[in-house]
N, C-alpha and C positions, 0 to 999 in steps of 0.2 A: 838690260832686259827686265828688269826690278818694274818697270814705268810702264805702260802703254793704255793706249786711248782705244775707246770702242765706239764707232760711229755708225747710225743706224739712220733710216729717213722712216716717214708716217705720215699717212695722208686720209684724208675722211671717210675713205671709204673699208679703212680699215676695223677689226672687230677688237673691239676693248675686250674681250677675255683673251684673246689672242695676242693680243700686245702684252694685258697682266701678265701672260706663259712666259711670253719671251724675255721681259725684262726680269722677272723672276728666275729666271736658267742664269741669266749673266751677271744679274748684281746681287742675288742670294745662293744661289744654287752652286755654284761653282769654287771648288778647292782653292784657285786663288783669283781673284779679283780684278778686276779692272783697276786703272787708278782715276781713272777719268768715264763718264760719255758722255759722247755729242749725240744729241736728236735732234736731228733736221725735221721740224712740223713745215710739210711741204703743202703749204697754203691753211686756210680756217681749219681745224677741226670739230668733232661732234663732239660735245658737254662729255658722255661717256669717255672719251678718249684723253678729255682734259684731265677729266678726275683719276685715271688713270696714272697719268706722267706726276702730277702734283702728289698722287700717293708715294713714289718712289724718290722726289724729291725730296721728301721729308726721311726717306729712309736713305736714301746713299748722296750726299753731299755734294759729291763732284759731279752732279749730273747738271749740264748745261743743255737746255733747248733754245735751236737757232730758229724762229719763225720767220717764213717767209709771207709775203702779201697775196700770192696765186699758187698756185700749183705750176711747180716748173718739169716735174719730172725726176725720175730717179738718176740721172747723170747728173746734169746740173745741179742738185739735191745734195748729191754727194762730194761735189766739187767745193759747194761752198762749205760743206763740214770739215773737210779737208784742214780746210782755211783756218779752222776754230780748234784744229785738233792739238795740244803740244807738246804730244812726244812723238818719237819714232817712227816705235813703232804701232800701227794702226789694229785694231781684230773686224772683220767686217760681221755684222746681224742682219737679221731683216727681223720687222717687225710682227710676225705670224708664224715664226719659225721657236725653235726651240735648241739652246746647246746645254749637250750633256755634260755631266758635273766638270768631269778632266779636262774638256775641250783645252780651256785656256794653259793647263795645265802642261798636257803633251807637246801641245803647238812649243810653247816657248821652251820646255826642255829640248825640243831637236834642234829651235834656232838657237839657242846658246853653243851647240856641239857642231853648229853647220852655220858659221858666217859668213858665207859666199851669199846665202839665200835671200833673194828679195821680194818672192812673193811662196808664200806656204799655208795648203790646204788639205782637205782631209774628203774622206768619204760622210757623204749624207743618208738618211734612211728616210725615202718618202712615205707621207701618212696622208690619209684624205681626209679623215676625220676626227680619228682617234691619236692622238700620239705614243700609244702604246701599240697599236697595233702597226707593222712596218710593210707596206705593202711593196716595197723593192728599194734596191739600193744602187748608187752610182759614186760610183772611183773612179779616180783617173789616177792616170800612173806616174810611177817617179821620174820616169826620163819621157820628156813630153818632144823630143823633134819631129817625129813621126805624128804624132797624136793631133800636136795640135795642128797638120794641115787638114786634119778632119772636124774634128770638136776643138769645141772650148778647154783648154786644158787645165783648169780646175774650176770647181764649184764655187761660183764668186761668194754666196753668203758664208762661205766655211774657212773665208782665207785669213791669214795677216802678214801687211804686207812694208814694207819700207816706206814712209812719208816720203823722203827725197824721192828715191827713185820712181816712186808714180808720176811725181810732179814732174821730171826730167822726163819723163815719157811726155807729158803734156796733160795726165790728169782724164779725168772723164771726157769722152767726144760725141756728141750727139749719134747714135747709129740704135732707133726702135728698138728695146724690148736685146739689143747686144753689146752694150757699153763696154761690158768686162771684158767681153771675148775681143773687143776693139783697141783696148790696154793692156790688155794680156799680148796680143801679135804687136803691136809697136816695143814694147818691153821685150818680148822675145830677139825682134829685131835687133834691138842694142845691147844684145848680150848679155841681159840681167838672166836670172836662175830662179826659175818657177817652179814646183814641185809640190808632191800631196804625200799627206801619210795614210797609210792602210786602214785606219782604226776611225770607224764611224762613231763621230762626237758631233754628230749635228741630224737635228732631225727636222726636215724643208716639208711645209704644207704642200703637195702637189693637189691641190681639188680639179674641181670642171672650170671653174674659170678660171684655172692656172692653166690647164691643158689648152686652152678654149683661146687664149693669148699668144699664143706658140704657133698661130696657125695665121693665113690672110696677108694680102699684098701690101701690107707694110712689110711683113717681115718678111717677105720676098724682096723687099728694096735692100732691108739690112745684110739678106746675104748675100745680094750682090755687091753692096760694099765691101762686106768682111771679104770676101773673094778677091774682087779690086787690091784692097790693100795688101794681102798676101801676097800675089803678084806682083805686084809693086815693089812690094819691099823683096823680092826674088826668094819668097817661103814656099813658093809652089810653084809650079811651072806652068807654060801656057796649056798643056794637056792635062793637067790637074785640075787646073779653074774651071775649064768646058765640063771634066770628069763633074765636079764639084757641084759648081750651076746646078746641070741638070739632075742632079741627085737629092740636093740642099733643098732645092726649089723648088720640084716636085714633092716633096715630103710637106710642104709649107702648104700646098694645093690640094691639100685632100680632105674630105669630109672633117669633123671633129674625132667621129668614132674609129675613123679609118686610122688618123692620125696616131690616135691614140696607143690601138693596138699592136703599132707598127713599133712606136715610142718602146712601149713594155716590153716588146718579142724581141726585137734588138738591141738593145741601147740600156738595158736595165736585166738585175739580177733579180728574181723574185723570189721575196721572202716572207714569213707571217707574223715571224717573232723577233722582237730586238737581239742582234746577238750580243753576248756578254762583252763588258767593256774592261 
């Protein structure tokens, strides 16, 4: 547990103060360390973003960037860092996001006391603008059988998870804007052990073009995939899937504003202030 790699993707349209935050949370900010990261540059990026990665390569050594030629996407993106990663175990980032000091910290004290575990996550504090100001927060819980035939059952940016056992799942699968939650139900299926802890160590940009992505007939295809495959794999039942559809579905079909509100009133706690860590 001494070891592990942190694998992150970036693409042009992202904001170099925002990437500065994030890679600042993980290779300065943080009680202990990465030993490695992988940065998947997911096709060209902007001058700023260069100058960005090259500033922290000069500060943390084992940072390796994987450039790709096009923009392939955030599954395939993260497939091939996979590839590049050489330990273990993995911590996932994203590149606009921010973890708090302990993240890495707590995470690996619970897997070292819990070696059953092959994928482990935490609660997030959504911010719009500010990252001190916490405009709601989402958990998911320790025992996920129930959970996950509803949601995703945990916060993909907040996890770390077993190298082998992803791969023996099959790895990232193409399914819009729901990769995780598509590796999370095949790993459920094979009786690997998913799990989050209570204590929000990660704080996830939620803006308008985050909400804004969450919505539209792609992501109407994706749950009916994820659907599909719970079914499939017998995670839900045929009156579940119908239940599910029409719920999943219709939530996918709504305004942005509508979406939104519906988002925050059920599905999130709202709060103003970070709570104590």
């Amino acid at each position: 547990m001494e070891h592990f790699s942190v694998l992150m993707s970036v693409y042009a349209k992202e904001n170099a103060l925002s990437l500065d935050k994030a890679l600042n949370s993980i290779l300065i900010n943080q009680t202990i360390r990465p030993t490695e990261l992988i940065l998947v540059e997911d096709g060209p990026l902007t001058d700023e973003l260069y100058k960005i990665i090259q500033k922290y390569k000069c500060i943390f050594p084992k940072f390796t960037s994987i450039k790709l030629p096009i923009n392939q996407g955030l599954g395939p993106a993260l497939n091939i860092g996979l590839k590049h990663c050489h330990y273990e175990w993995i911590a996932r980032m994203d590149s606009d996001d921010i973890s708090l000091p302990q993240r890495f910290e707590k995470q690996l004290t619970f897997l070292a006391t819990h070696p059953k575990i092959d994928v482990l996550g935490c609660t997030l504090g959504e911010f719009e603008n500010d990252e001190n100001t916490i405009v709601s927060l989402k958990s998911c819980p320790e025992v996920i059988n129930k959970y996950i035939k509803l949601r995703s059952p945990v916060n993909h940016p907040t996890v770390f998870f077993r190298k082998s056992s992803v791969l023996k799942a099959g790895g990232y699968q193409h399914c819009y804007h729901m990769e995780d939650y598509h590796l999370w139900i095949r790993m459920y299926a094979m009786g690997m052990h998913i799990t989050s802890l209570p204590d929000m160590l990660y704080l996830f940009k939620m803006d308008t073009a985050t909400q804004k992505r969450r919505g539209g007939w792609q992501y109407v295809k994706s749950e009916i995939e994820i659907q599909r495959l719970m079914l499939k794999l017998h995670i839900i039942s045929p009156a579940r899937y119908i239940i599910n559809i029409i719920i999943r579905c219709s939530g996918k079909l709504l305004n942005q504003h509508l979406r939104s509100l519906l988002y925050k009133t059920l599905f999130r706690k709202t709060v103003t202030t970070i709570p104590p860590q």
